[in-house]
C-alpha positions as CSV (number, residue, x, y, z in Angstrom):
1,X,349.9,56.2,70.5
2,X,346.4,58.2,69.5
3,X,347.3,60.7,72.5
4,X,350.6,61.4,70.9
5,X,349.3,61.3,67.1
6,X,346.6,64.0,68.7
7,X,349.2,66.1,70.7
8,X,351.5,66.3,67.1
9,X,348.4,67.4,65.5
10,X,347.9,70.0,67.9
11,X,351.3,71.2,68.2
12,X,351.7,71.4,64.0
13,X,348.3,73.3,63.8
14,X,349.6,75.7,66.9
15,X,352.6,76.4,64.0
16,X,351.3,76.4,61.3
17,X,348.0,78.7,62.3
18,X,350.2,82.0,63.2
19,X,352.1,81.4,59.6
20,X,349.2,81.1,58.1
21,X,347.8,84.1,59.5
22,X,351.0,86.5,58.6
23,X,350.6,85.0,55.4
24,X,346.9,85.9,54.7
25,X,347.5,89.3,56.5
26,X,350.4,90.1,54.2
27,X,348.7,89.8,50.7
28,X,347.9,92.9,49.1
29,X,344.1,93.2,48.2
30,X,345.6,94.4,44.6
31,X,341.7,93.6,42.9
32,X,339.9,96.1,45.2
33,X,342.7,98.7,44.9
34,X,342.6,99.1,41.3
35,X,338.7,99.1,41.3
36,X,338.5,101.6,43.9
37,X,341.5,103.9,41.3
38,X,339.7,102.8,38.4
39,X,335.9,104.2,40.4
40,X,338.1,107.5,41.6
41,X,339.5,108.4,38.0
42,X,336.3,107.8,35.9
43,X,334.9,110.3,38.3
44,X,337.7,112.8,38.7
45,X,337.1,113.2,34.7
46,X,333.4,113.2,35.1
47,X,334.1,116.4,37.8
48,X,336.6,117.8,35.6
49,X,334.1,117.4,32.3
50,X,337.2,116.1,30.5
51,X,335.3,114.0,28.1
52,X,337.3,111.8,26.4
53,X,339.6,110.8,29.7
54,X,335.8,110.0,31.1
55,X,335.4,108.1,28.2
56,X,338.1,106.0,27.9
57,X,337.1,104.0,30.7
58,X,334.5,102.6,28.7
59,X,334.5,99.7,27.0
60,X,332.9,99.9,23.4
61,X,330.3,96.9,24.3
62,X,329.1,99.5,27.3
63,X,325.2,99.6,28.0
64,X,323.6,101.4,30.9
65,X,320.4,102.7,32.1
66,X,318.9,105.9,32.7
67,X,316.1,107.6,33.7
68,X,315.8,108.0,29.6
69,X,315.5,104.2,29.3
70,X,318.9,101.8,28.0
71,X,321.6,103.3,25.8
72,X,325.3,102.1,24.7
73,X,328.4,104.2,24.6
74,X,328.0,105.8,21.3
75,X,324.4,107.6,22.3
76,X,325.5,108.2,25.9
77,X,328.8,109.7,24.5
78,X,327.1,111.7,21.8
79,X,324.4,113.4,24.4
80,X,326.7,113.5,27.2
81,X,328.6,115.5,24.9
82,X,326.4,118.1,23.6
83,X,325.0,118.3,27.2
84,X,328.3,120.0,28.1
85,X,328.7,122.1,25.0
86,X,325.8,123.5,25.9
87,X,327.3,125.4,28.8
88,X,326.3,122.7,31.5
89,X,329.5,121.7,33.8
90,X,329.7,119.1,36.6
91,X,331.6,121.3,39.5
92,X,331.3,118.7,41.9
93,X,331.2,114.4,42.5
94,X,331.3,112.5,45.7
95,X,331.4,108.8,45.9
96,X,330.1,107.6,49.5
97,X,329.4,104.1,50.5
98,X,331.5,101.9,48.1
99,X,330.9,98.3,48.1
100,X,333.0,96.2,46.1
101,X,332.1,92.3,45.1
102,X,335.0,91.1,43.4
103,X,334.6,87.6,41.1
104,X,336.8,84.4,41.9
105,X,338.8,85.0,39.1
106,X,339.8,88.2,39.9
107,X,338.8,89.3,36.3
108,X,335.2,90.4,36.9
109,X,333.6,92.9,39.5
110,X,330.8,95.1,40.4
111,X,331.4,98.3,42.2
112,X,328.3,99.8,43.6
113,X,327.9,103.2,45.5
114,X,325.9,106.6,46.4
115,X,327.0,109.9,44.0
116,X,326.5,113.2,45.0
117,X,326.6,115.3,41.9
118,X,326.6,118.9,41.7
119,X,326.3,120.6,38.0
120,X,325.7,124.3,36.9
121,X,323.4,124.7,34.5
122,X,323.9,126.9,31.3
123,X,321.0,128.9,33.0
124,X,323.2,129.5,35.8
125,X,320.7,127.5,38.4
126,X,322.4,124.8,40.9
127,X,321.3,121.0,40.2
128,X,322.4,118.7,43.3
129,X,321.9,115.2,42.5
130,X,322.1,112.1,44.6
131,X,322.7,108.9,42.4
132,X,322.7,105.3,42.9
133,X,325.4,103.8,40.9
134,X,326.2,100.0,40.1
135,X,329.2,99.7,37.8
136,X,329.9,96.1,36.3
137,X,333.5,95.9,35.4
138,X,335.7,93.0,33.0
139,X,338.9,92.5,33.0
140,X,340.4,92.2,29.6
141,X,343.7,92.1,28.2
142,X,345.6,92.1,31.4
């Protein structure tokens, strides 16, 4: 009787494995998509200097770090603003070595990758820039 109990167990976990499989395999990984659109856009309008389509993917609670020391989203916008009225345009961003970690809930995320930035300064001179970005991303509101 165990030897048939065991031989049932077997067969059903034989089935059931492949379905399982085709199952896992079919499901969309629709979390890491939209990070990985959301990552392309924000820096699209950061190439493009279109300033308030690269701000709208911030949230107003936004805080970051750099070289400068912390600042939120009104100071960043405000400098990052009169940076490019000053003649100063990004002409070109590449994003290389994206790694995404993606919360349980679906609802949280960090995105982390290497930047390559090239701007033209006001002065005419060539800055080329390599960046190390972490970007910490919340769901809200669907």
């Amino acid at each position: 009787m165990h030897m048939k109990s065991a031989k049932l167990v077997s067969c059903a976990l034989v089935l059931i494995a492949p379905i399982t499989f085709f199952v896992a395999q079919a499901r969309p990984r629709p979390s890491e998509d939209e990070i990985k659109d959301i990552e392309q856009r924000a820096n699209a309008a950061y190439e493009a200097n279109d300033l308030p389509k690269y701000f709208s993917f911030y949230a107003s609670d936004f805080s970051q770090f750099l070289p400068e020391g912390r600042t939120d989203l009104e100071k960043y916008r405000k400098d990052w603003t009169a940076y490019i009225a000053e003649g100063n345009r990004v002409e070109k961003v590449e994003i290389s070595d994206l790694h995404l970690q993606v919360g349980p809930s679906k609802d949280t995320a960090i995105a982390s990758y290497l930047l390559k930035v090239r701007t033209k300064l006001k002065d005419g001179k060539i800055s080329d820039e390599n960046n190390q970005e972490s970007d910490v991303l919340f769901k809200r509101n669907g």
